[in-house]
N, C-alpha and C positions, 0 to 999 in steps of 0.2 A: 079655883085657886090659880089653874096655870096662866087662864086668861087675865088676872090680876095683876100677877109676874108679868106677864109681859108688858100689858099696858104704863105697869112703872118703868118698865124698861124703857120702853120708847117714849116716855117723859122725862128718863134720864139722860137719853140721847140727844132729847131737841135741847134740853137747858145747856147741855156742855156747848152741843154747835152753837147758840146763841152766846155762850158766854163766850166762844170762838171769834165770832163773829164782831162781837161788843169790843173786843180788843182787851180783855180781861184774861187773866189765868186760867185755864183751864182746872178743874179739881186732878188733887195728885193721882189718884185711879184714872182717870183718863189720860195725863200724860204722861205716867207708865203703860199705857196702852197704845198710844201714839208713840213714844219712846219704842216700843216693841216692835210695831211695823215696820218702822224706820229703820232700825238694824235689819227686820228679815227682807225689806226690798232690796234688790239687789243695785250696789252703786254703781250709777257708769261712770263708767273710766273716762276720763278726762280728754278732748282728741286732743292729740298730740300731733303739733303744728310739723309739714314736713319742711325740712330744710331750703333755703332758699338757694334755687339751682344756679351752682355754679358757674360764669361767666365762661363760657366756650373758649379754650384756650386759644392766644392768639395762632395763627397759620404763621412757620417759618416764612422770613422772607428771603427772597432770592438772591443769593449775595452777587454781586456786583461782579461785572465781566472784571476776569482776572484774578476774583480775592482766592488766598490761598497759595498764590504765586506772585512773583513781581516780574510779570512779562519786561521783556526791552522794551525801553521809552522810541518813540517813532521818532526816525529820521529827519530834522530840519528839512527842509529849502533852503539848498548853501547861499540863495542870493538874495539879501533884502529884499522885500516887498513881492517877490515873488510868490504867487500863489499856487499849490498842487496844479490849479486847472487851468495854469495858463503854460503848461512844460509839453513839451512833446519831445514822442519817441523816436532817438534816431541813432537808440542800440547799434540797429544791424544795416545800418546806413554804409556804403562802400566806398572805402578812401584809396588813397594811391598803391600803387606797387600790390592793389588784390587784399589789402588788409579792410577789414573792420572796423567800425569807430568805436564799439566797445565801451560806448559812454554816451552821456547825453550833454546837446551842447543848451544850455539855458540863457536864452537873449537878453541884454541887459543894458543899460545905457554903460558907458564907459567911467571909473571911479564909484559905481554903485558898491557897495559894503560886499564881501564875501564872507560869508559866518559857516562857522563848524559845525555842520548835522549832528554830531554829537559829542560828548565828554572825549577826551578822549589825551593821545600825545603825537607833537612834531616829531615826527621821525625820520624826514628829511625836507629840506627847503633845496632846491634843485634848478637849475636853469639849461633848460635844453632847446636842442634847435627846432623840433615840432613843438612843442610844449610850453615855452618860455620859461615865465616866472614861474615853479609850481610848487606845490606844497602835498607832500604824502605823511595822512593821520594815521598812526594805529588807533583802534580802539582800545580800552582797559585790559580787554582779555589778551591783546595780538591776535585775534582770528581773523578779523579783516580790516584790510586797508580802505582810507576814502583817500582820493586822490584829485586836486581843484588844482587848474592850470590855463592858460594863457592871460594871467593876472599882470594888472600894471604894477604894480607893488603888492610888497606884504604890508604889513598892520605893524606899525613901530611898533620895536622892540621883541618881534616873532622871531624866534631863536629851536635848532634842534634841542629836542629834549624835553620840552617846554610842557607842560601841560595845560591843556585848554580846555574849554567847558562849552558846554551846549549852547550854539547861539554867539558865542564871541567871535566880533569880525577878528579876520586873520589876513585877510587882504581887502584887493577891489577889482572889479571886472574892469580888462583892458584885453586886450590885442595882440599880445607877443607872440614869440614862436610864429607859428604857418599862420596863422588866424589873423584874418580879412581886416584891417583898418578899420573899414566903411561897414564889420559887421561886429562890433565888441560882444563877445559874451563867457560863458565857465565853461570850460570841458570840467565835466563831473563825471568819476568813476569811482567805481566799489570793487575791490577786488578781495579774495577769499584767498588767504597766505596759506603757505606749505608749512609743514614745520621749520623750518631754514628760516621765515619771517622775512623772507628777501622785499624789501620797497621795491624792488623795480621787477618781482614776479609777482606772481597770482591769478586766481578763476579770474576770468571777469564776471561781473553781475549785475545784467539790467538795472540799472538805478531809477527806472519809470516807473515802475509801479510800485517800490518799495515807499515812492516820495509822494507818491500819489496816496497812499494808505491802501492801497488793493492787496499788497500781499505785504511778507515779511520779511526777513535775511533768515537766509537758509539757513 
């Protein structure tokens, strides 16, 4: 008998696979049985995709010489067309009676444009016997003076008081005071005022390298 049993058995197992196979329904004892497996195999879990990696944040970038402050704007070339590299130094050049020149003189044909190094105000229009025609700027704050002199004229309508802007002619290169006919050019100085604010005191201060862009005002 058990041999029998079985034998049906394994005749009831090939008809089901064949009816599997056929693309027919399985009998409901087998897909209770198949049903059965199914729950006890264990289900996998689904992969779960990982996140698509974040774009590397960007690197700060380096802010810009100066951001953060508003440095002073650099000093003009008080003379048309003038360029930084065509000035030379002759600060500590030795004038009469043991003095100093305390300034720079910048060559220039005669009537060429004299322009403001910076914003600034007329704070006095002056005519002297070494100096001639000359003009002393404060700056905004009054901490220092620029001072442009043996000019053939000023700039119509240049008056004490006046306020002027970076760049605007104010006069023109000529020869007055002590300065040579046969050699027109700008006596330029910078002088560092006392509290007093005196125009006709002050440090003096190399104006060659400040105009050159090498250094700064002190």
């Amino acid at each position: 008998m058990k041999w029998l049993l079985a034998a049906l058995l394994a005749i009831a197992l090939a008809l089901v696979g064949y009816e599997w196979l056929a693309g027919r329904p399985p009998p409901a004892g087998a897909a209770a049985a198949t049903r059965a497996v199914r729950v006890a195999a264990p289900v996998a879990s689904p992969a779960i995709a990982s996140p698509a990696a974040a774009p590397p944040a960007p690197l700060p970038q380096s802010a810009p010489p100066g951001a953060g402050s508003t440095p002073a704007e650099a000093l003009l070339v008080p003379v048309q067309g003038i360029a930084p590299s065509q000035l030379g130094d002759t600060f500590n050049d030795a004038r009469s009676q043991g003095r100093r020149h305390d300034a720079i003189d910048i060559m220039a044909a005669e009537g060429t444009p004299v322009i403001a190094v910076a914003d600034g105000t007329v704070e006095k229009l002056f005519d002297s016997e070494r100096g001639g025609l000359t003009v002393y700027q404060f700056e905004p704050g009054g901490r220092y003076a620029y001072y442009y002199a043996h000019l053939q004229r000023y700039a119509d309508g240049l008056a004490e008081g006046q306020s002027i802007r970076r760049g605007q002619v104010i006069g023109y290169v000529g020869s007055t005071g002590n300065a040579s006919p046969e050699a027109p050019h700008l006596h330029f100085a910078i002088f560092l005022l006392g509290p007093e604010k005196r125009w006709w005191e002050g440090e003096a201060i190399n104006p060659y390298p400040i105009l050159r862009g090498d250094t700064t005002l002190p």
